[in-house]
C-alpha positions as a Markdown table, in Angstrom:
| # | Residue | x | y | z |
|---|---|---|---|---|
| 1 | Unk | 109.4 | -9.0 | 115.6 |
| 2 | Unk | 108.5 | -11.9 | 117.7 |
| 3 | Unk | 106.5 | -15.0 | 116.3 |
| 4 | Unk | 104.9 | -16.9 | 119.4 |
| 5 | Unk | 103.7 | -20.9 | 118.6 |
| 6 | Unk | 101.4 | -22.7 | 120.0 |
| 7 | Unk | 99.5 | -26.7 | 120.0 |
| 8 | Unk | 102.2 | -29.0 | 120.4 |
| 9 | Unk | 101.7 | -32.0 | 122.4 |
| 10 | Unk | 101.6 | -35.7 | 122.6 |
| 11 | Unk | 99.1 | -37.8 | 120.4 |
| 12 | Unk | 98.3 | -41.2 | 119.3 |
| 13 | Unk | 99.0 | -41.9 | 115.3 |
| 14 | Unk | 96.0 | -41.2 | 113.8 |
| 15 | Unk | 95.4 | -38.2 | 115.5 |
| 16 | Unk | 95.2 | -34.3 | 115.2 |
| 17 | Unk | 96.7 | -31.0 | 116.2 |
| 18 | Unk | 96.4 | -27.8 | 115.2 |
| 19 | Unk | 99.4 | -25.6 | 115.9 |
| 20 | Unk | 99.3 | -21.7 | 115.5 |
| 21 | Unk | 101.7 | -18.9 | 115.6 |
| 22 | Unk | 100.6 | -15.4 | 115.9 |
| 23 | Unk | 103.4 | -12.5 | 114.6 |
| 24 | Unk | 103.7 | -9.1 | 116.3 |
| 25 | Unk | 106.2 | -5.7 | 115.3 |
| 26 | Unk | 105.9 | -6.8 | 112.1 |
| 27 | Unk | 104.1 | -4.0 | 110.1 |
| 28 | Unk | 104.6 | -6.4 | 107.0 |
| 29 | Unk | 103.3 | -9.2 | 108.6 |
| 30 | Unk | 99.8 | -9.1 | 106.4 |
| 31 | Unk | 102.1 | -9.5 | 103.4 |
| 32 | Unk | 104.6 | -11.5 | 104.7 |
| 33 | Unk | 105.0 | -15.5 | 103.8 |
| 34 | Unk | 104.6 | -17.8 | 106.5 |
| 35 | Unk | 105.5 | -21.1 | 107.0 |
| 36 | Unk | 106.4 | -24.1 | 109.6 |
| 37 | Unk | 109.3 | -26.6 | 109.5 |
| 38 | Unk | 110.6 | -29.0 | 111.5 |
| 39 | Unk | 113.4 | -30.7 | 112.9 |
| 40 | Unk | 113.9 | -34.4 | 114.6 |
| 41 | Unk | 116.4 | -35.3 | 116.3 |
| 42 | Unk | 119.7 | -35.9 | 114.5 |
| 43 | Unk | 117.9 | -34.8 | 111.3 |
| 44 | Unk | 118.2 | -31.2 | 109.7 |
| 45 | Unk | 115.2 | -28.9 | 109.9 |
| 46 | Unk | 112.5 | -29.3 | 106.8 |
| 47 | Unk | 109.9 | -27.4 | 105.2 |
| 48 | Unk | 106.8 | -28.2 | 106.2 |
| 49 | Unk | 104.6 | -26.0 | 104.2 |
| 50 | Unk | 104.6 | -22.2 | 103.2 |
| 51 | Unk | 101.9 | -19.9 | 102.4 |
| 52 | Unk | 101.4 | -16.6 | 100.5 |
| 53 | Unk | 100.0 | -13.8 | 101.5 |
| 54 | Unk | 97.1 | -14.5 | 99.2 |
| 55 | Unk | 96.9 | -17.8 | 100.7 |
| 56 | Unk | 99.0 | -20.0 | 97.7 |
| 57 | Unk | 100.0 | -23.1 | 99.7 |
| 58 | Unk | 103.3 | -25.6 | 99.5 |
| 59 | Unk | 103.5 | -28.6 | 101.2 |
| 60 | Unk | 106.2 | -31.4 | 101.5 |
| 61 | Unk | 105.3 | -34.2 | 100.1 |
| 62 | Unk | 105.5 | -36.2 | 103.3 |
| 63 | Unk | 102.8 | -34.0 | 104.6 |
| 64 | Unk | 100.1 | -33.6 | 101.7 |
| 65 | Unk | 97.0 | -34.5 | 102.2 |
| 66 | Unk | 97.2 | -34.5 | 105.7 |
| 67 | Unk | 98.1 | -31.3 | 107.0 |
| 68 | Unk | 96.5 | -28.4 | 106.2 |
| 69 | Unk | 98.2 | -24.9 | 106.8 |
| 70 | Unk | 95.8 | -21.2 | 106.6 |
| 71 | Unk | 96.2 | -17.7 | 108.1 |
| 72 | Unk | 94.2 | -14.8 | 109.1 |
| 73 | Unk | 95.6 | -11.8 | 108.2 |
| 74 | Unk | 93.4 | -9.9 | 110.7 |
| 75 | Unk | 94.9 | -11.8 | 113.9 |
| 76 | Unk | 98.2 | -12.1 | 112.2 |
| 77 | Unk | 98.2 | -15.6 | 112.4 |
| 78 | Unk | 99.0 | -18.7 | 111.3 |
| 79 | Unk | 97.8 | -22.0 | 111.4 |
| 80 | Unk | 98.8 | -25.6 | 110.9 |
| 81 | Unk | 96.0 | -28.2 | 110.9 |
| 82 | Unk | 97.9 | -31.6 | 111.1 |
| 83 | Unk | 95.5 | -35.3 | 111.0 |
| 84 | Unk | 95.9 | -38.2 | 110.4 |
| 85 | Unk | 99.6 | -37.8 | 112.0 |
| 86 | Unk | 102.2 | -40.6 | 111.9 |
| 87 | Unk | 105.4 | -41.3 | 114.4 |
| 88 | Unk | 107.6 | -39.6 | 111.5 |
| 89 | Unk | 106.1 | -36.8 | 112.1 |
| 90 | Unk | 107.7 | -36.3 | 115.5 |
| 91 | Unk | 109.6 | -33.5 | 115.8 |
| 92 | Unk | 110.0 | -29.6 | 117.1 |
| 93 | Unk | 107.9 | -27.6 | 114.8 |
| 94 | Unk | 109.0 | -23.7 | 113.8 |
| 95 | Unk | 107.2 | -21.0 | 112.5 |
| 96 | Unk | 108.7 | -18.5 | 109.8 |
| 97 | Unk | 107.7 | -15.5 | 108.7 |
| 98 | Unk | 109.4 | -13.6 | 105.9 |
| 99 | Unk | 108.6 | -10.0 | 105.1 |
| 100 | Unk | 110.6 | -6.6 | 103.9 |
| 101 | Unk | 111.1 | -6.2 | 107.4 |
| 102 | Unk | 113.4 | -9.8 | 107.3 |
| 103 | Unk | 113.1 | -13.4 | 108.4 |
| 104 | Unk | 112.1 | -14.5 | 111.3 |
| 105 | Unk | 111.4 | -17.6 | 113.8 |
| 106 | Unk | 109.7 | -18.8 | 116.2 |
| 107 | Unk | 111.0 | -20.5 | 119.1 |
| 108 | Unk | 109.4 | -24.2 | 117.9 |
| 109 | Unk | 106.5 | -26.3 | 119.7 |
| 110 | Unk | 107.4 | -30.4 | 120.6 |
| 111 | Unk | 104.9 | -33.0 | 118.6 |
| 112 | Unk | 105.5 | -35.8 | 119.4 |
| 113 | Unk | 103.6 | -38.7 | 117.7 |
| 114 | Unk | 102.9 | -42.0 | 119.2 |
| 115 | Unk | 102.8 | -45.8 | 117.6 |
């Protein structure tokens, strides 16, 4: 199973980016949860948000309201709409995917977020 991320960059506060990660060998991966976290530096990594396969959605507080996280099942994929974004938000961002088949990670994307 391999979960390949995307997006990352540099951006102004205020801005946007839209990460994605798309899942392959994962026969589960239309039922699987998905999810990003994150991790700063000298911080532990954090849950972003998570979603169901039926598209239920969690978000951290820090993020609500801002960030917007979807799928498509058909592509295997999921994405992470992220506005309005703040210099706390810097940080390397991971996909997860859990399934039957286990948990796995992606190998995290750089945002960094300018003041």
């Amino acid at each position: 199973v391999q979960l390949q991320a995307y997006g990352g960059g540099l951006v102004q506060a205020g801005g946007s980016l839209r990460l994605s990660c798309t899942a392959s060998g994962d026969t589960f991966s239309r039922s699987a949860m998905k999810g990003w976290y994150r991790q700063a530096p000298g911080k532990q990594r954090e849950l972003v948000a998570t979603i169901t396969s039926g598209g239920t959605t969690i978000y951290a507080d820090s993020v609500k309201g801002r960030f917007t996280l979807s799928r498509d099942n058909a592509k295997n994929t999921v994405y992470l709409q992220m506005d309005s974004l703040k210099p706390e938000d810097t940080a390397v961002y991971y996909c997860q995917q859990s399934s039957m088949r286990g948990i796995y990670w992606g190998q995290g994307t750089q945002v960094t977020v300018s003041s």
